[in-house]
N, C-alpha and C positions, 0 to 999 in steps of 0.2 A: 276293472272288476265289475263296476255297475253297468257296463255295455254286457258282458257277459250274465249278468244274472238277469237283465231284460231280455235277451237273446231268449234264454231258458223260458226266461216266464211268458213269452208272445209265440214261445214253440210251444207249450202247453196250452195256452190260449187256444192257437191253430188247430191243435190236437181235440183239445174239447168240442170247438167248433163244427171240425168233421166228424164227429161223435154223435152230436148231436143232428146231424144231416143222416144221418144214418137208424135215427130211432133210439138212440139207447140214451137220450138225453130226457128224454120224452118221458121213457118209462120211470125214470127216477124222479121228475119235476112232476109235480102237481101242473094240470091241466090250467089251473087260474093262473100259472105262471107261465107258460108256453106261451099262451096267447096274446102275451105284450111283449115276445119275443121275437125275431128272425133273422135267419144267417141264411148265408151261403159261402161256400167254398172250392177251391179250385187247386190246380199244381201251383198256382202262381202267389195266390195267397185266397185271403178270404174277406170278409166283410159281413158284420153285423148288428142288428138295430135292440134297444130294449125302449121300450115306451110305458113307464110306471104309470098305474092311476090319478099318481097325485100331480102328474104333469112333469117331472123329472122326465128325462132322456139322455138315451146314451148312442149313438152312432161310430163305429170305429171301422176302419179298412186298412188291413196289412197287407203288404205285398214284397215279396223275393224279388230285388232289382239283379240284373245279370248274373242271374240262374246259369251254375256248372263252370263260372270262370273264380278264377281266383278274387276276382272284386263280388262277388255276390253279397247282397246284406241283403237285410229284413228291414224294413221301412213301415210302420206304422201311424197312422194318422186316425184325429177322431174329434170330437166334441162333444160335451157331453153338459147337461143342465141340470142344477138341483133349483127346488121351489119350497121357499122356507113360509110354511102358513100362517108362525107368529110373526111376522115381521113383512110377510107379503111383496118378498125378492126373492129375483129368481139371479142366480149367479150359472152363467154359462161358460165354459171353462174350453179353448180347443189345444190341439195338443198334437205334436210329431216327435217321435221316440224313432230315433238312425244311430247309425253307426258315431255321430257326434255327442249324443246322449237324448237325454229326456227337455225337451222344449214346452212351456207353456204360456198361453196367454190367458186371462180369463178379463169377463165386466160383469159387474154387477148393477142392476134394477131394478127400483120398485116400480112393481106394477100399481101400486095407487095414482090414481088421480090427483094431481093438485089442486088445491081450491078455486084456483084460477081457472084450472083447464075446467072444472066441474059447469062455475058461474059463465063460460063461455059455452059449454056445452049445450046449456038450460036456455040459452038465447037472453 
């Protein structure tokens, strides 16, 4: 049941994506959103990036493995980053969603300095 309703939701995904390669993404999103936006799309699958202001990102690429046979599946991969400002960690998370299910890895960051690395830094 949850291979089929990622099915659904990464055919929709697909769908938006070419949607949006087409112009009619465009006219529904505010311009200050497009612009940390870009896809592309093909018969085979598609791929697309969002790059947030605050330093979050999200990269993902699906693709149709043998297309028109009876084993065809949709294979999806991606990684994606959120940046927490009170706490100044960035957790980046990657990910492949197949016919096995939903896979993730993530690590988390802080981007601080340690006092150490700081006193080394200063000479």
């Amino acid at each position: 049941m949850g291979s089929s309703k990622l099915l659904i939701f990464s055919a929709l995904l697909a769908i938006m994506v070419a949607s949006s390669s087409a112009g009619l993404l465009d006219s529904l999103v505010p311009k200050a959103i497009t612009d940390f936006y870009s896809s592309a799309s093909s018969q085979e699958g598609y791929r697309f990036a969002v790059n947030d202001p605050n330093g979050s990102t999200r990269e993902e690429v699906g693709m149709i493995l043998n297309p028109g046979t009876d084993k065809e599946e949709l294979v999806v991969m991606g990684t994606y980053s959120v940046y927490d400002e009170k706490t100044d960690t960035e957790t980046v998370t990657m990910y492949t969603a197949d016919k096995d299910g939903y896979k993730a890895r993530y690590q988390s960051k802080n981007r601080k300095l340690s006092p150490g690395a700081l006193k080394s830094a200063a000479g």
